[in-house]
C-alpha positions in Angstrom: -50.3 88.3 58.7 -47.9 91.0 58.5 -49.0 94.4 56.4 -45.1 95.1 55.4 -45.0 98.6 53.5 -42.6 98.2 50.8 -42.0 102.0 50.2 -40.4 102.4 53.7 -39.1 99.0 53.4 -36.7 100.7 50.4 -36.6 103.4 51.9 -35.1 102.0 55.5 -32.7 99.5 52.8 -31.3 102.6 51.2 -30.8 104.5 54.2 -28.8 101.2 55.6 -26.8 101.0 52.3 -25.9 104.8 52.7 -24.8 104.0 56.3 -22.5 101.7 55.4 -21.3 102.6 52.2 -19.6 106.2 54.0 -18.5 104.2 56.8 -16.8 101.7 55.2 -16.0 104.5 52.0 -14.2 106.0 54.8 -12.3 103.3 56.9 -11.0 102.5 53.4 -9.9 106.1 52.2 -8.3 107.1 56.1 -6.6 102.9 56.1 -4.8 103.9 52.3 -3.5 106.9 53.6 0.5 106.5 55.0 -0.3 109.5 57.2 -3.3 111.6 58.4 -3.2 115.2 57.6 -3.2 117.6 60.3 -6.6 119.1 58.5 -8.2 115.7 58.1 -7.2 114.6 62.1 -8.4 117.8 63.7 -11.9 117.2 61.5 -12.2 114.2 62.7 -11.2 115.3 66.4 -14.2 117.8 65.9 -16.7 114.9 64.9 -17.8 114.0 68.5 -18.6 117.0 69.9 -20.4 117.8 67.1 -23.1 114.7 67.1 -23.2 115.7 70.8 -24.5 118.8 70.0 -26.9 117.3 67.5 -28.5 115.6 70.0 -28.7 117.5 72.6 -29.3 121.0 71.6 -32.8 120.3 69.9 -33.6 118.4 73.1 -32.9 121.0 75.2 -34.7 123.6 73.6 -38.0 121.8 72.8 -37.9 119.6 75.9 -39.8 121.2 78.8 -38.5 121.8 81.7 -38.6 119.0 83.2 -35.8 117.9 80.6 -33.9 120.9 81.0 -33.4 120.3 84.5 -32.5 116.6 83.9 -30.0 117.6 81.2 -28.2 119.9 83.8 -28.5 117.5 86.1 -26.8 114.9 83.7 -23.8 117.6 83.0 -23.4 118.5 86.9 -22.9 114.6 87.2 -21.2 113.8 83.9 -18.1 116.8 85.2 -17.4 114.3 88.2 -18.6 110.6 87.1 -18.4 108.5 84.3 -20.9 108.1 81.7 -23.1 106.1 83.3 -23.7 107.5 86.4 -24.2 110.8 84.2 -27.5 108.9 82.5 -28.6 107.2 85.3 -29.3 110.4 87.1 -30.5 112.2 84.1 -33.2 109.7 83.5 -33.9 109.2 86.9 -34.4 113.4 86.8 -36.4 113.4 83.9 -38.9 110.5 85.2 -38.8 111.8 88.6 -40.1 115.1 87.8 -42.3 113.7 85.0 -44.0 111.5 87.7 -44.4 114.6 90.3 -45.3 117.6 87.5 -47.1 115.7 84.8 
């Protein structure tokens, strides 16, 4: 039988609720609008670079080096391929040297 904890069970509900109540909050505030401002656009031009660096910046400094070397290798490849190429060899980095150095 399954031991379901109810605590994170609200807790995992609210955090979906929250989730969708700013992205919908949002598609509904930007759709009402007859024109974006130029403050608002160049916000929202910012917002991937800036859940980029979210993710990768705390990776890169408590990885190890094995991860830091993947990562560079994943740049190096991501300024002359797609995305996908650009994981594959990251990944394949990070479990290659995983596999030789750990």
């Amino acid at each position: 039988m399954l031991n379901i904890d109810t605590h994170m069970m609200m807790i995992i509900l609210a955090a979906a609720v929250a989730t969708y109540a700013t992205r919908a909050g949002g598609h509904l505030i930007i759709s009402r609008l007859k024109s974006i401002p130029p403050r608002v656009d160049a916000a929202l031009n910012a917002v991937p670079a800036a859940v980029l660096t979210t993710l990768v910046a705390p990776a890169f400094y408590a990885g190890g080096l094995e991860v830091k070397i993947a990562m560079v290798v994943g740049l190096l490849v991501g300024l002359r391929f797609s995305l996908i190429p650009m994981l594959l060899c990251g990944w394949g980095m990070a479990v290659l040297l995983r596999h030789l150095f750990l």
